[in-house]
N, C-alpha and C positions, 0 to 999 in steps of 0.2 A: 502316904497320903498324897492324892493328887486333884489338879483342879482344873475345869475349862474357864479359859477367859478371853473376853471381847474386846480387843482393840483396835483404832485403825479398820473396822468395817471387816476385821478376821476375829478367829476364834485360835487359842493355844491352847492345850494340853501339857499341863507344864507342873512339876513338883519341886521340894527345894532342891537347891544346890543346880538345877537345870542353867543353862544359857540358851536365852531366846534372842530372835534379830526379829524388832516390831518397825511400824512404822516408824518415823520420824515424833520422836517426842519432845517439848521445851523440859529445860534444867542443864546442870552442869555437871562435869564429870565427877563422881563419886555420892552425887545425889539419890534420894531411897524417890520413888516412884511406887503410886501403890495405885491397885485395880480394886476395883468397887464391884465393877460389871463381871458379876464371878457367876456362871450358866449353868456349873453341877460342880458338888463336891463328892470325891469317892475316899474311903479309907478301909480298903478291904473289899469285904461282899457289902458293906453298907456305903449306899451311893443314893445322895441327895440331889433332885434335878429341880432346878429354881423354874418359878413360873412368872416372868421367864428367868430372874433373877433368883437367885439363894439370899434371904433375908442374913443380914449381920453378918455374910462373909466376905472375906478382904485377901488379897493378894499383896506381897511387898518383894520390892527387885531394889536394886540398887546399878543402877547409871553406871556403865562404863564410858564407853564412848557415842558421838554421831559421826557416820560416815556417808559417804555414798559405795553402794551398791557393786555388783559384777554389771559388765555393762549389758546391754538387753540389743541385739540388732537388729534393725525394722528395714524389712526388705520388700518393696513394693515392684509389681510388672503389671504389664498388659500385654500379652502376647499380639505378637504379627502388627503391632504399632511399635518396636522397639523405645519402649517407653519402661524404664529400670531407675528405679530408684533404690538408694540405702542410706540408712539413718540408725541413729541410735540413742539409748537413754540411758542414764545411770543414777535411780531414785537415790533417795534421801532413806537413811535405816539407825534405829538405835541398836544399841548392843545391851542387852540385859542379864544380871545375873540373881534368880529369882532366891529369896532369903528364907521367907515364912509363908506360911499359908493358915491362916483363920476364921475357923466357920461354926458359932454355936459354944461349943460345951468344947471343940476339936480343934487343935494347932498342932504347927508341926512350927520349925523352926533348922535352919542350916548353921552348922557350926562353924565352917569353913570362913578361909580370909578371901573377900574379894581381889581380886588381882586386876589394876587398872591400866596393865601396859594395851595400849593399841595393836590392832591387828597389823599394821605398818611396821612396827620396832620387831611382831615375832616375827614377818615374812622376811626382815632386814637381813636376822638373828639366825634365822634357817638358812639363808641364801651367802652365810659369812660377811655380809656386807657392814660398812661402817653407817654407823648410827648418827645421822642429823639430828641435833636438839635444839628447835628455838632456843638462839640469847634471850637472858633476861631481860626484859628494861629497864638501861641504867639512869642510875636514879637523877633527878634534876638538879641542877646545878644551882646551887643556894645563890640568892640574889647581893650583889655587893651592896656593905651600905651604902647610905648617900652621906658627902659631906656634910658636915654640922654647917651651921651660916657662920662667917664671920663676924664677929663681935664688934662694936659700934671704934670706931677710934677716939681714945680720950682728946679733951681740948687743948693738951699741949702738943701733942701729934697734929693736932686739925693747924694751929698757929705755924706750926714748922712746912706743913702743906702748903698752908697759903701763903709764905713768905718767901718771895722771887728767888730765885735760884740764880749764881754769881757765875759766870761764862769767864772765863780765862783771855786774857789776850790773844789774840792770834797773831802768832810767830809772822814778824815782817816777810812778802810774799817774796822766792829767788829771784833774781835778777835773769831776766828772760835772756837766753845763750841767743848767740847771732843766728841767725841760721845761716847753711852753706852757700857761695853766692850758686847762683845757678849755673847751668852749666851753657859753655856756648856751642848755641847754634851750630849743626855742622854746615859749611858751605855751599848756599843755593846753588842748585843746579844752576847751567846755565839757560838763558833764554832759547827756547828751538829758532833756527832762523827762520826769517819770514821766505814765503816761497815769492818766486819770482811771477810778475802780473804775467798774464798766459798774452803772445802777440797776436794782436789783430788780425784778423784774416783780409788778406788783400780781395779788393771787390770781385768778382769776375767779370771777366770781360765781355764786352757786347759782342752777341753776337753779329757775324756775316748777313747782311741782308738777301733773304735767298736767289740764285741769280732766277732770270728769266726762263721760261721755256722755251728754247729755240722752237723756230717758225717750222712746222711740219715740211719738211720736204718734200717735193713735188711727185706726186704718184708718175712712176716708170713708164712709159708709152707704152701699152701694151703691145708688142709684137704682131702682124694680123697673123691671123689665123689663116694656114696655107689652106688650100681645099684640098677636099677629103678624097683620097684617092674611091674611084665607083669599083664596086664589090666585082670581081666577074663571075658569070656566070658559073 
């Protein structure tokens, strides 16, 4: 017996004991999940096709896990503008494992034990690899109590409270030690001597008043002039 069914905006073909991967469905791992939206049932050569549904037929799967998907990779160009882009997605998928199918007067039903290890632990398990398991949450740590109050103090307590409290003598104070005399002074330097006053400088002396300038001497007689011998011919 087999049946089509509509979910997520697709159509399955699916009988018991199958495993389907639908879209992303809410509940929790090992929850039963059932389809309403059943489009034909077949059982044999008798094959019922709903209009558009099959009245009183029902689907039931039980919840393995949700994952995300193989990733999908989005490759955009525009040629002769080197313009390349890459992207990718990796949807949301449940994991199903279909149990019963009933339609009318007709059911079938799967015998089988669900098995809800993740596809993570078999790829682990195939690959020899060790197996990461979420720790549990440990559990919270119980609150300490709180003290009790203390309890009022009686009135022969309260009188011993308020009655002054007896100080001891205190021991006559030592006798303060000498202290050392100090010590003396090492011997002042002595005085630098005083430097000698610098001596005066003697005045200078006047000078010479400057002499006269002798009286020009008498320009030299000139000599005459012989006559000039006459050129001869």
């Amino acid at each position: 017996m087999y049946a089509v069914i509509e979910t997520g905006g697709k159509q399955y073909r699916v009988k018991p004991g199958d495993l389907i991967v639908v879209e992303k469905l809410a509940g929790d791992v090992g929850a039963t999940v059932a389809f309403e939206r059943v489009l034909m049932l077949g059982d044999g050569a008798d094959v019922t096709v709903g209009a558009p549904l099959v009245a009183s037929a029902k689907v039931e799967a039980t919840l393995i896990e949700t994952r995300k998907g193989d990733k999908v990779k989005i490759f955009k160009k525009i040629r002769r503008q080197g313009y390349r882009r890459t992207g990718g997605h990796r949807q949301w998928e449940s994991v199903l494992r279909v149990t019963a199918i009933a339609g009318g007067k007709r059911s079938e039903t799967w015998d089988g034990t669900v098995d809800l290890t993740p596809r993570a632990v078999l790829n682990a398990r195939a690959r020899g690899e060790a197996i990461v398991v979420a720790a549990e949450a440990a559990p919270a740590k119980a609150a300490k109590p709180k003290p009790a109050p203390k309890a009022a103090p009686a009135p022969a307590e309260e009188a011993k409270a308020a009655a002054p409290k007896t100080t001891r003598a205190k021991a006559p104070a030592k006798a303060a030690t000498p202290e050392p005399a100090a010590k003396a002074e090492p011997n002042a330097k002595a005085a630098p001597k005083a430097k000698a006053e610098p001596k005066a400088k003697a005045e200078p002396k006047a000078k010479a008043a400057p002499k006269t300038a002798a009286a020009p001497k008498a320009a030299k007689a000139t000599a005459a002039k012989k006559p000039a011998k006459p050129k001869e011919r």
